[in-house]
C-alpha positions in Angstrom: 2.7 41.7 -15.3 3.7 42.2 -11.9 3.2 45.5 -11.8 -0.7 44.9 -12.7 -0.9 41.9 -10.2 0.5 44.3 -7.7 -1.6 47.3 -8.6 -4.5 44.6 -8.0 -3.3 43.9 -4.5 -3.5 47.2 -3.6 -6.7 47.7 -4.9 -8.0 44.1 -3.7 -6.0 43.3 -0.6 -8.5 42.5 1.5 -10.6 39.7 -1.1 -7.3 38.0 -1.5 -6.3 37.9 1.9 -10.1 36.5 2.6 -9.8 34.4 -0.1 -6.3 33.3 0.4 -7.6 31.8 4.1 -10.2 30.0 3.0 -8.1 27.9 0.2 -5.6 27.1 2.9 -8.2 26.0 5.2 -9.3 23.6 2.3 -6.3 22.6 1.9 -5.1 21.8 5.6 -8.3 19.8 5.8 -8.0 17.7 2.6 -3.9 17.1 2.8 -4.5 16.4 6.0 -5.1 12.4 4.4 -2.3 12.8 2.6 -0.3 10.1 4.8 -2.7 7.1 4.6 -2.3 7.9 0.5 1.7 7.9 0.8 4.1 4.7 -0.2 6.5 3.2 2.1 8.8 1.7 -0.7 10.1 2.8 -4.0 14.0 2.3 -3.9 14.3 0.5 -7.4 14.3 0.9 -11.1 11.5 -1.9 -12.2 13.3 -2.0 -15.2 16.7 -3.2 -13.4 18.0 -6.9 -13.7 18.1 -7.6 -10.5 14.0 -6.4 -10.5 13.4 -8.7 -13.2 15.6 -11.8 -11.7 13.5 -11.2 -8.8 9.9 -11.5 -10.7 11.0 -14.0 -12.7 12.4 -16.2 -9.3 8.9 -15.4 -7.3 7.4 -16.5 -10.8 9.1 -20.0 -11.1 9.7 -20.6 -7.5 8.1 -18.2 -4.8 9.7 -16.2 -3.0 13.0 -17.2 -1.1 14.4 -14.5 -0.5 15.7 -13.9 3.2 13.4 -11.2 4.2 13.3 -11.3 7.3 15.8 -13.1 9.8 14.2 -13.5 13.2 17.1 -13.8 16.1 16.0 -16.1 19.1 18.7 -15.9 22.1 18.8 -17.2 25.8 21.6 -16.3 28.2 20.6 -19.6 30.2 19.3 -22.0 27.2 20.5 -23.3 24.1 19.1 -23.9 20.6 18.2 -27.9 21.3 16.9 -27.4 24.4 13.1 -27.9 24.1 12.2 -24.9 26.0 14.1 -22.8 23.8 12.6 -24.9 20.5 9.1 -25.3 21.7 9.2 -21.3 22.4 10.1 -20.4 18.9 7.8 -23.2 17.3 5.0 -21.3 19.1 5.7 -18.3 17.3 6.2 -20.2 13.5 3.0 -21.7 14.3 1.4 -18.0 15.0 3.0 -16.6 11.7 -0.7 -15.6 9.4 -0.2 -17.5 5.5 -1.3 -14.4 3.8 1.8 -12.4 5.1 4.2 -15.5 5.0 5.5 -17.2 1.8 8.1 -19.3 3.2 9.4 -19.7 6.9 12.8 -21.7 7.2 13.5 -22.3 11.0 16.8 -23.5 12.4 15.6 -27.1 14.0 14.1 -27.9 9.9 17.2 -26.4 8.2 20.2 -29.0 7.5 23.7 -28.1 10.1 25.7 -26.6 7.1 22.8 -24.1 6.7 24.6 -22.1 10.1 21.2 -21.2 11.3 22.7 -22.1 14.8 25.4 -19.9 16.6 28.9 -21.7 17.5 27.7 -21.6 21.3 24.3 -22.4 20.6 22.9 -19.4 22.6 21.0 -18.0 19.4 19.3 -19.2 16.3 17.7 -17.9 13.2 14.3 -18.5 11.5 14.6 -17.3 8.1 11.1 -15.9 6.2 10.2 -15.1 2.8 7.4 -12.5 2.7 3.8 -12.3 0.8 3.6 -9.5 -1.9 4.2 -8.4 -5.1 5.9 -4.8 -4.6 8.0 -3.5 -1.6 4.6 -1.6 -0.2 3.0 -5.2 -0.2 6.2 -6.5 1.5 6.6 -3.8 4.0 2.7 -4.6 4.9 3.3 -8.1 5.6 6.6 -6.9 7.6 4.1 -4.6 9.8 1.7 -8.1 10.1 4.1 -10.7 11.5 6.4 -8.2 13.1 4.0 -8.2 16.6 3.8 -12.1 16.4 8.0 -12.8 15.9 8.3 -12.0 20.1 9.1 -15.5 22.0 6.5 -16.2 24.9 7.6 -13.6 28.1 8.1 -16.8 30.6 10.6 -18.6 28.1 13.2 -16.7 28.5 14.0 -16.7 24.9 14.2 -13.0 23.3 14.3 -11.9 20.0 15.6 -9.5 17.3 14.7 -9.0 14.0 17.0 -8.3 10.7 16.7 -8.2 7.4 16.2 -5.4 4.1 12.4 -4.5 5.1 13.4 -4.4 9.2 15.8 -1.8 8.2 13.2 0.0 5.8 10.9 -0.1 8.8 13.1 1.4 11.5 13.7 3.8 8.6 10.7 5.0 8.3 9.7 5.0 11.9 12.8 7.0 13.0 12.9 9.3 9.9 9.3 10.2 10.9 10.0 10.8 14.6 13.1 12.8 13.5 11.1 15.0 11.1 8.5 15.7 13.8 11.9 16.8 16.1 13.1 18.7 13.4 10.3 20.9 13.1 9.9 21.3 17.1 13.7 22.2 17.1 13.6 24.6 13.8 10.5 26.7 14.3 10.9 28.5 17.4 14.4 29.0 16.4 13.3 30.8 13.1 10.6 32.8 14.8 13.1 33.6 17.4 15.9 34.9 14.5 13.3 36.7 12.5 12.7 38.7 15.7 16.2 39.7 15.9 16.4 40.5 12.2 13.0 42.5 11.9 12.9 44.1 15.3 9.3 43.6 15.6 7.1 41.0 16.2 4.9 41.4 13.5 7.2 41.3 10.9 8.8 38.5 12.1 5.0 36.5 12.4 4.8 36.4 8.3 7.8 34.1 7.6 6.1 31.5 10.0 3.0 32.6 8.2 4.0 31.5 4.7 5.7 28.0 5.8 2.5 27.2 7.7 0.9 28.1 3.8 3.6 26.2 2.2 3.3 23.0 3.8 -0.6 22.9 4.4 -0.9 23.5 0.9 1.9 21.5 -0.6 0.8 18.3 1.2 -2.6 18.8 -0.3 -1.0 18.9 -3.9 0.2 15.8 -3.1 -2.3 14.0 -1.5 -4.0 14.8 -5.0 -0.9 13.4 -6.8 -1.5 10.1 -5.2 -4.6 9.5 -6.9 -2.5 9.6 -10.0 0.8 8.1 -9.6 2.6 6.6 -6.1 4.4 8.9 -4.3 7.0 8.3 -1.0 6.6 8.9 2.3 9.8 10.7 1.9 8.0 13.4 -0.2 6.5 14.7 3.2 10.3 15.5 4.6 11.9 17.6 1.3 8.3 19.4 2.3 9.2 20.6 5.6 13.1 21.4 4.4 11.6 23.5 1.9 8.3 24.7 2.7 9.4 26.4 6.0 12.7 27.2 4.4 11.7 28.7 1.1 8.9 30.5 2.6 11.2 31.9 5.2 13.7 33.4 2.2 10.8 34.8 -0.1 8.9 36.7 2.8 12.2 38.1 3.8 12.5 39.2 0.3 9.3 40.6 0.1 8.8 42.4 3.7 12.9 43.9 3.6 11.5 45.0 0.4 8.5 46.4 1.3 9.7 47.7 4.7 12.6 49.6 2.3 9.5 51.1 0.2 7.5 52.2 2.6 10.5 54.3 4.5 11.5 56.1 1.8 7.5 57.3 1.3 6.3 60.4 3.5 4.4 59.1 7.0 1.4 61.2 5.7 1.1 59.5 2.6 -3.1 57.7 2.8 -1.8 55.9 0.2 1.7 54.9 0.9 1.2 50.9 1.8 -0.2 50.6 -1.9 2.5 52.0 -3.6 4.9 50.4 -1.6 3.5 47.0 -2.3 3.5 47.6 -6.0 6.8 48.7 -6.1 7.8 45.7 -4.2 5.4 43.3 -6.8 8.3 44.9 -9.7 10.7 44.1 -7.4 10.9 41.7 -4.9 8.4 40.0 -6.8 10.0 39.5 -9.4 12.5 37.9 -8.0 10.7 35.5 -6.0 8.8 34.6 -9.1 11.9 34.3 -10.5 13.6 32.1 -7.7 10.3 29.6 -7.5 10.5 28.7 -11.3 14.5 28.0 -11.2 14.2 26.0 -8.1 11.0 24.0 -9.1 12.8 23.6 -12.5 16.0 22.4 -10.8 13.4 19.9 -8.6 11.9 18.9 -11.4 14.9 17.4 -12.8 14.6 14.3 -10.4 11.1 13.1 -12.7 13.2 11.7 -14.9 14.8 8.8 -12.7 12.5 5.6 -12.7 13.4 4.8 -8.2 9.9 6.4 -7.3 11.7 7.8 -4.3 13.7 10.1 -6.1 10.6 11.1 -8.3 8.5 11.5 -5.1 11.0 14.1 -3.8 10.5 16.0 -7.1 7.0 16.0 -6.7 7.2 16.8 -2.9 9.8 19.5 -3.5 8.4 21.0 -6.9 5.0 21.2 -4.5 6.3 23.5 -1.3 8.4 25.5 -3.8 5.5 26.6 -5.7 3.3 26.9 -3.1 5.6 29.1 -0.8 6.1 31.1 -4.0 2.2 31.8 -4.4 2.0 32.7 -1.1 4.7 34.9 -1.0 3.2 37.1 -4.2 -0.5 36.6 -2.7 -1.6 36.4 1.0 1.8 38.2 2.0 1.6 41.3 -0.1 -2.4 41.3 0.6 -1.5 41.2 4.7 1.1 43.4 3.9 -1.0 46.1 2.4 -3.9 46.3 5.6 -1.3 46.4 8.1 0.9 49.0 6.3 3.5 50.7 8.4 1.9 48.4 11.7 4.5 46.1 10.1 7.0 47.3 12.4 4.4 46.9 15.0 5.9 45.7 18.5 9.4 46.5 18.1 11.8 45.2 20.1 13.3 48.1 22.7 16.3 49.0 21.2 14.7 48.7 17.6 12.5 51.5 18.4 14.7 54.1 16.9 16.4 52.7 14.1 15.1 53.4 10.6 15.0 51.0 7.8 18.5 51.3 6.0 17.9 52.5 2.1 22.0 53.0 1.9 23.1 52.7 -2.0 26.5 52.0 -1.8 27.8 53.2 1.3 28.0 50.6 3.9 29.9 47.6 5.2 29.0 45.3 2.5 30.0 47.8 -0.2 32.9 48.4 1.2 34.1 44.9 1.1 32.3 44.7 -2.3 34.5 47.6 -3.3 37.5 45.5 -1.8 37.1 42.7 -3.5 36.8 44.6 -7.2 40.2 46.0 -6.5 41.9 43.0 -6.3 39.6 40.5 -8.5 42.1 38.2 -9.7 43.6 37.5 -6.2 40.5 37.2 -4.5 39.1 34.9 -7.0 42.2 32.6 -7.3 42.2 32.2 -3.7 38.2 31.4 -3.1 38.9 28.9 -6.2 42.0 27.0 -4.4 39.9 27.0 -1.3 36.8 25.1 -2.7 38.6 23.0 -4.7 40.8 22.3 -1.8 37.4 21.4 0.3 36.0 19.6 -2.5 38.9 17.1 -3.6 37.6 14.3 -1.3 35.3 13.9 -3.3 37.3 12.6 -6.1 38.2 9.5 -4.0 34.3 9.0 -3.5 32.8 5.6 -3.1 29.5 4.4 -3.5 26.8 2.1 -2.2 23.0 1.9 -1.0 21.0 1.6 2.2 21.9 -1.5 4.7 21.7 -1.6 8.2 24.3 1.4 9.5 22.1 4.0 8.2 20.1 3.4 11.4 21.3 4.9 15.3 23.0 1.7 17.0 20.3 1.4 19.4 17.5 0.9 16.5 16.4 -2.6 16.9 17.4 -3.8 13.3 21.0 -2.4 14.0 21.1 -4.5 16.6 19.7 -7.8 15.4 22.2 -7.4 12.6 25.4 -7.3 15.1 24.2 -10.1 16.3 24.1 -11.8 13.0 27.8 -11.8 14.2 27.2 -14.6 16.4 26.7 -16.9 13.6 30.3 -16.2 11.9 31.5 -13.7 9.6 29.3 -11.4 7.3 28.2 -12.8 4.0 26.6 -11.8 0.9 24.4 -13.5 -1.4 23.9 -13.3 -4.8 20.4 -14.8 -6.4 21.5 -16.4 -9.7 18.5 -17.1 -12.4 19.8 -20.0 -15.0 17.0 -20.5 -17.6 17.1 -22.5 -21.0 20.3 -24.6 -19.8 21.5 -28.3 -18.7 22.9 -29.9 -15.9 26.5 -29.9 -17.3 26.1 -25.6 -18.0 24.8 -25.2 -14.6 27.7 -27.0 -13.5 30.0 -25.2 -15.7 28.2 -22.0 -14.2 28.7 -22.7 -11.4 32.7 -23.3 -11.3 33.1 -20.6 -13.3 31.0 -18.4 -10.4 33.2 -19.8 -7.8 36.2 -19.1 -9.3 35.9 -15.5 -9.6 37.3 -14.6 -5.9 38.2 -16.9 -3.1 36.0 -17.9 -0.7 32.9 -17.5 -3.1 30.7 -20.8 -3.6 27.8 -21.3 -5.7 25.1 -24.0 -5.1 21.8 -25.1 -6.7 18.7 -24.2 -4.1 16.0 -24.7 -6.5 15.4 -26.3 -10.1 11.7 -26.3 -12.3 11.7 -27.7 -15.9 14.7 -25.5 -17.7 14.9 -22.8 -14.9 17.8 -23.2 -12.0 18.1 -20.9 -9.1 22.1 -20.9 -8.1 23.1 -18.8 -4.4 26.2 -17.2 -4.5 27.8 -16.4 -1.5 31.2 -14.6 -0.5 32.7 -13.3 2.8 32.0 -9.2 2.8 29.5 -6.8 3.1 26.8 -6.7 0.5 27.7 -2.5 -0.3 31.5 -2.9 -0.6 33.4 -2.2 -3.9 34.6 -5.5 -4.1 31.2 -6.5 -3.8 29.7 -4.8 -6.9 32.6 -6.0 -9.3 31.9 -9.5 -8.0 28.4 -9.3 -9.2 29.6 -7.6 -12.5 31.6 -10.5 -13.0 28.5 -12.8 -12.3 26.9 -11.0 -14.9 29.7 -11.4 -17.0 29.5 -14.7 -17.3 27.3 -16.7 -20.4 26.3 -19.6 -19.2 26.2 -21.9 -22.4 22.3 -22.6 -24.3 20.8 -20.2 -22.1 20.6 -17.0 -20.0 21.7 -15.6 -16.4 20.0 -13.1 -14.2 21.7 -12.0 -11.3 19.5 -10.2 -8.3 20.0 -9.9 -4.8 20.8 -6.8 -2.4 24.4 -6.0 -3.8 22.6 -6.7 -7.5 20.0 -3.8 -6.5 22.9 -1.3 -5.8 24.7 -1.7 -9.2 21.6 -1.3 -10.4 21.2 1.6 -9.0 24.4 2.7 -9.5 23.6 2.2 -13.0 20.4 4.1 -13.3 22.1 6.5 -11.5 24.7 7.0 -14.0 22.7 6.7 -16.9 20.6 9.4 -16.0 22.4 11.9 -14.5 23.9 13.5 -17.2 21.0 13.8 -18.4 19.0 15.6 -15.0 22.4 17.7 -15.3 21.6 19.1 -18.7 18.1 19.8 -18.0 19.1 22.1 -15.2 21.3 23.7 -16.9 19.3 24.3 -19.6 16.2 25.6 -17.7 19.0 27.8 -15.6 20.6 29.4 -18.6 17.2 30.1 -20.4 15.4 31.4 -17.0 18.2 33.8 -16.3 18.4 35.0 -19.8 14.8 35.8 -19.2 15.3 37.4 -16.3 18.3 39.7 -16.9 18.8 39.5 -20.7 22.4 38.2 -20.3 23.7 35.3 -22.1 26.7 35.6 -20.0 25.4 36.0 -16.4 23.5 32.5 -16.2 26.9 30.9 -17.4 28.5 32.7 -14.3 25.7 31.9 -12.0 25.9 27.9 -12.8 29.6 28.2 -12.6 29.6 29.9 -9.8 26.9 26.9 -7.7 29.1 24.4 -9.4 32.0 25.5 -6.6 29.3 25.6 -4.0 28.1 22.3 -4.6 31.3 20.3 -4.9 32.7 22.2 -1.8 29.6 20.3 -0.1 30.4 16.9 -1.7 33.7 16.9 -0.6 32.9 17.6 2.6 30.2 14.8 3.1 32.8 12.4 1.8 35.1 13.5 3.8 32.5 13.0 6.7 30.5 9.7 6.1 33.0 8.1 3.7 35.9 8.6 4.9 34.3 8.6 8.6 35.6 11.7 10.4 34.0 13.2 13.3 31.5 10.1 13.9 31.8 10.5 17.4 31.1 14.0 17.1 27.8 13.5 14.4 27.0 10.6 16.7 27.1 8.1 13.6 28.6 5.1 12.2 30.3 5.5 8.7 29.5 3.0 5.8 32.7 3.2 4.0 30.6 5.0 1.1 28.0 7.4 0.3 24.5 6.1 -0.6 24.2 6.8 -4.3 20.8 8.7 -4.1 22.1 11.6 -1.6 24.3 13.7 -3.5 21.1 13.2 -6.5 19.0 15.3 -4.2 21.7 17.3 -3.2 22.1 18.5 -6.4 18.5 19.0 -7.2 17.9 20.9 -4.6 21.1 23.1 -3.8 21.3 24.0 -7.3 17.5 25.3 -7.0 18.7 27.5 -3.7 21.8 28.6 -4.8 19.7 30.2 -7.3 17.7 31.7 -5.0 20.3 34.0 -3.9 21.4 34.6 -7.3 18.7 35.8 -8.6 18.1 38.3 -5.8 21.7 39.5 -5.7 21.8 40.0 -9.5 18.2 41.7 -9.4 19.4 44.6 -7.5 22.8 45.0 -9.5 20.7 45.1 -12.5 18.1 47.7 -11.0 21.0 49.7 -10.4 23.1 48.9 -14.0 19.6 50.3 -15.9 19.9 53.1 -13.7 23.6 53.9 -13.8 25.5 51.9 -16.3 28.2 51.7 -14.1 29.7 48.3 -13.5 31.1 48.6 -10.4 28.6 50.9 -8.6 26.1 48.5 -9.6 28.2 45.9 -8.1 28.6 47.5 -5.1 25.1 48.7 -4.3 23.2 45.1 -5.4 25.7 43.8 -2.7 24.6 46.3 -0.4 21.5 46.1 -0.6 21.1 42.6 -0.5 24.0 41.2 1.8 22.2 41.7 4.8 19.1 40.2 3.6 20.9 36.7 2.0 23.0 36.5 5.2 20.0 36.7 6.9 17.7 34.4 4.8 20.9 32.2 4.7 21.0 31.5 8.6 17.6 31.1 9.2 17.6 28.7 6.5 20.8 27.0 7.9 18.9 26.3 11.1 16.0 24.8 9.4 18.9 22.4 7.1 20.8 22.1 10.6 17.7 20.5 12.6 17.7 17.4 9.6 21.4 17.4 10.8 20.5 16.1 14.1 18.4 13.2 12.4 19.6 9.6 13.7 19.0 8.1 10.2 22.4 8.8 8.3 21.0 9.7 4.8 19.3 12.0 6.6 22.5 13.8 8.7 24.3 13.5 5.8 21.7 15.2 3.7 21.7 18.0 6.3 24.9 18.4 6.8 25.6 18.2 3.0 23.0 21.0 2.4 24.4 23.2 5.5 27.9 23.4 4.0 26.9 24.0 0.5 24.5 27.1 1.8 26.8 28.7 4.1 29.2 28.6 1.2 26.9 29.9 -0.7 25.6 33.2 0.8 29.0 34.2 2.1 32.4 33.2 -0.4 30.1 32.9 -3.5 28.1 35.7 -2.9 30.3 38.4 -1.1 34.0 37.3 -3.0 33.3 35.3 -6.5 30.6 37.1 -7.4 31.7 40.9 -7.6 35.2 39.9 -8.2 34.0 37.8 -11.5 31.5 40.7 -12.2 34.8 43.2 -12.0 36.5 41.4 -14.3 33.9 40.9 -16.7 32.8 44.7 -16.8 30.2 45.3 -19.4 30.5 42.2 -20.6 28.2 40.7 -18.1 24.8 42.7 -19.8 26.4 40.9 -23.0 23.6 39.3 -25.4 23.8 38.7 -29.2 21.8 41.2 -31.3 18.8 39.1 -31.7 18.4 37.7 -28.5 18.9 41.4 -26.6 16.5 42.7 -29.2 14.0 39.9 -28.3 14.8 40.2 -24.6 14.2 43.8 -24.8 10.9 43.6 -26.2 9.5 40.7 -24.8 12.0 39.6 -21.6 10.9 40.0 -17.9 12.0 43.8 -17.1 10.9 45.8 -14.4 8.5 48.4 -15.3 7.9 51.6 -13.0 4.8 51.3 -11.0 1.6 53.0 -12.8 -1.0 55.0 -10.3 -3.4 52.8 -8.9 -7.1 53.7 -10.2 -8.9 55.1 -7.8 -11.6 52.9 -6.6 -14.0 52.3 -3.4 -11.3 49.9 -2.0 -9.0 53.2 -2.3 -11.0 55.0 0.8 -10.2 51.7 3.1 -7.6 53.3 5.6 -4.4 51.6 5.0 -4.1 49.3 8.2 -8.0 48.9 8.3 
């Protein structure tokens, strides 16, 4: 198949090239929208409890939730003094209905309700937003948000707290960050590929395809919005993988190519087209190869109902497949017309060197060669290592977004330290009694109080047979002890009638929950798609178990250093962050998702080349040797330009973010050097022939009908053949 397409390139370069353009200029111009289309929110399962308690309280009662907690302060005046009253009436007064449900300010709230501080310097006004979903709630947040800022002559100033001020700041700084990310990345990267290419042409077309990538995955998803919602966050899992994906596969494809074309005579009219074919078999192959098992590993997130996970599989999925396209169309095509001018503007001391086509002879065959003579040490020791790295992980804890996710200068960071002022933290859980009496509310009730001390429980609201109950306990809402308290809420049947607990710590066992309940199942997709994809590939029912073994140590390695990291909060001061306590519960999802789909990537091209070279040869370890030859350079290379791409999210002041970068540096730098250049051939040695191993039937079906590379047939001679290559 590949060897057609690529005998079409060569015939065609120039139409697809043309053609190629134009659909990205389409596509630049219509994704260009793609941001007024995007959602904001998306962070719960509608199916939760806590979702439905929610509903079903709004329903009944409105909405009383807390928000938004507006912070009025005065170094000079205090809470009762009418300047400092008068100033903040001004602003309740300015607050629009149709953003506002319910506005609860300190001078109309009873004493015990603690809306003033001890010193009477600051003092809350408590409001329950307009909306339906957290898009409609994040609108009205943007409407009143303006109008919560005292008079400037009253001296009073405020801060604002509350779920949707952090979500805000969230998306304003994660924004801003992304925009950095990509300032900070894509010099860098066009900077490296200099120094790995030695020209400047060659090192043009990695920035080439990410520019493709991303114009043309944001217009996929612009055109997704008009069928389902899709977050804001899609747009950032773009730019991680469109630039960084893109940068691998045209690595794959010009080394390739480059590596062709040198071992052709310089005289040769016809030498770019048979290069490019030969790299369509190759190369090719394995970035066709690479796209599906990532984008299959991405597309594992579909299947969890939080919209913000789903949106990064349908943001990731997009640039993956993308990038691929472009790698296996507009490269090869510009590839083709500038033939050998792909060395083009080498770099001085560049000039001279020829394109290595070494089999098994250099540095990374020699230490391929070490390795296979002592497989069993090597491998016990890389194994002790990882597991070593990854054993914080088995002390993990878990929890959700509040507001330490955000730099401490981010103004909902700071209106929550001075929530402070008002005594110590509290957390509140939203209690839904339906179909029962006084005496089971009451009974509730005791029995909600009693379950840890310090915890009370109080009616707030009561309409025919529905009561509303507040729980409250000292603690953050994200703690352990936190969670079970709310299982034990949840625990409890109140007599006649039914319970629905809601509330922020609700939503994160919730999550927690959903998590858990569908995890095993993304795990077994990926897996699955994995095995079958590299049985395809290389007709080996043993190498795909190998390959997900070997990501598993990768992976793990990474999660034990995030927890290690944000957890367990070492080197904050360092990462310039403040640690949770915990991990939020979505991270190490798309961690998964996505490292599994890179660590792939290099899998596929390592084993590519060792099979080229087993069809050829049959000999275990030369094949060993020369794949890692020939590709060691190449993944160490397409592994550090990635890592600067992941490294720039690293810098991100949002801590999901950081940890997401720093997660996804790890596990990659893992990846292309102890995986790749020690597990890999010493597992290979040991296995020996084993590793080609398929039952009868499937190697007779895979022989017939699998994905094999195909030598290159003649391209037919045409009027495209008499365009000078380079024309």
């Amino acid at each position: 198949m590949l060897d057609r397409w690529g005998s079409f390139l060569a015939r065609r370069a120039r139409a697809v090239l043309v053609l190629g353009l134009l659909l990205v200029i389409g596509a630049a111009v219509y994704g260009v929208g793609v941001f007024d289309s995007l959602s904001r929110g998306g962070f719960d399962d509608p199916d939760a409890e806590g979702r439905i308690e929610m509903a079903q309280e709004r329903e009944i009662f409105g909405n009383r939730a807390a928000d938004v907690v507006a912070i009025y302060s005065s170094d000079d005046l205090v809470a009762d003094d009418p300047e400092f009253q008068a100033a903040v009436e001004d602003v309740v007064a300015g607050l629009p209905d149709d953003a506002v449900a319910r506005v609860t300010p300190y001078f109309e709230a009873p004493p015990e309700a603690g809306l003033v501080s001890e010193d009477g310097h600051h003092a809350q006004v408590v409001i329950s937003l307009q909306g339906e979903t957290q898009d409609d709630f994040l609108d009205s947040y943007d409407e009143i948000h303006p109008l919560l800022e005292a008079s400037a002559d009253s001296g009073v100033e405020a801060d604002v707290a509350g779920s949707y001020a952090v979500y805000n700041d969230v998306n304003e700084i994660t924004s801003e960050d992304l925009e950095r990310a990509e300032l900070i990345s894509l010099p860098l990267v066009v900077l490296l590929a200099l120094l790995i290419f030695g020209s400047l042409v060659a090192a043009s077309m990695p920035a080439l395809v990410g520019v493709v990538a991303m114009v043309g995955a944001l217009a996929v998803v612009r055109l997704l919005t008009t069928f389902t919602d899709v977050s804001v966050f899609a747009v950032n899992v773009i730019s991680l993988l469109g630039i960084g994906l893109a940068i691998d596969y045209a690595l794959f494809v010009i080394s390739r190519f480059r590596e062709e074309l040198a071992a052709l005579p310089d005289d040769d009219p016809d030498a770019a087209r048979t290069a490019i074919r030969n790299t369509m078999n190759t190369a090719g192959r394995t970035v066709l190869f690479s796209g599906l098992t990532v984008a299959a590993a991405l597309a594992s997130l579909l299947i969890f109902p939080q919209m913000f996970l789903r949106s990064m599989g349908y943001g990731g999925m997009a640039a993956v497949v993308i990038a691929m396209l472009a790698s296996l169309t507009v490269l090869p095509a510009a590839l083709v017309l500038l033939g050998r001018r792909i060395d083009a503007g080498r770099l001085p001391w560049r000039r001279h060197r020829a394109v290595s086509v070494s089999d098994d002879h250099g540095r990374w065959a020699r230490l391929a060669h070490a390795v296979m003579r002592r497989p069993i040490a090597v491998l016990a020791v890389t194994v002790v290592v990882l597991l070593a790295v990854a054993s914080p992980f088995l002390g993990v804890k878990w929890g959700s977004v509040d507001h330490r996710v955000l730099p401490e200068d981010a103004p909902a960071h700071v209106a929550a330290d001075q929530l402070r002022e008002f005594g110590e933290e509290t957390s509140t859980a939203n209690v839904l009694l339906q179909g029962v009496d006084a005496a089971a509310a009451d009974d509730y009730i005791a029995r909600a109080e009693g379950l840890r001390d310090g915890t009370t429980a109080q009616v707030v609201a009561q309409e025919d047979d529905a009561t509303l109950v507040h729980v409250t306990w000292p603690g953050n809402s994200q703690t352990e002890e936190s969670q079970d308290l709310v299982r034990d809420l949840r625990d409890i049947d109140p007599e006649g009638g039914s319970a629905l607990v809601g509330g922020l710590t609700a939503d994160t066992v919730d999550l927690l929950d959903s998590v858990g309940a569908h995890l095993p199942w993304m795990g077994l997709i990926v897996v699955a798609v994995m095995l079958v994809l590299l049985f395809v590939a290389f007709g080996s029912v043993v190498l795909p178990i190998k390959a997900v073994a070997m990501n598993a140590f990768s992976i793990t390695a990474s999660f034990g250093v995030i927890t290690w990291i944000f957890s367990d909060g070492n080197l904050t001061d360092f990462l310039g962050f403040e640690s949770q306590g915990y991990l939020d519960a979505t991270n190490p999802i798309l961690m998964l998702a996505i490292l599994f789909g890179l660590s792939m990537d290099y899998e596929v091209f390592l084993l590519s080349r060792v099979r080229e070279q087993w069809d050829k040869t049959g000999d275990n370890d030369l094949a060993v040797a020369t794949g890692v030859q020939k590709t060691g350079r190449i993944i160490t290379s397409a592994a550090l330009l990635l890592a600067v791409v992941i490294g720039a999210f690293a810098t991100s002041g949002i801590v999901f973010m950081k940890m997401l970068g720093v997660g996804m540096l790890v596990a990659l730098l893992v990846d292309a050097t102890i995986v790749r250049a020690l597990m890999v051939p010493a597992t290979m040695k040991l296995l020996g022939g084993l590793n080609w191993w398929a039952p009868g039937p499937l190697r007779r079906w895979w022989e017939r009908y699998g994905f094999r590379e195909e030598p290159a047939a003649a391209v037919p001679a045409g009027d495209d053949d008499k365009i000078p290559v380079g024309a």
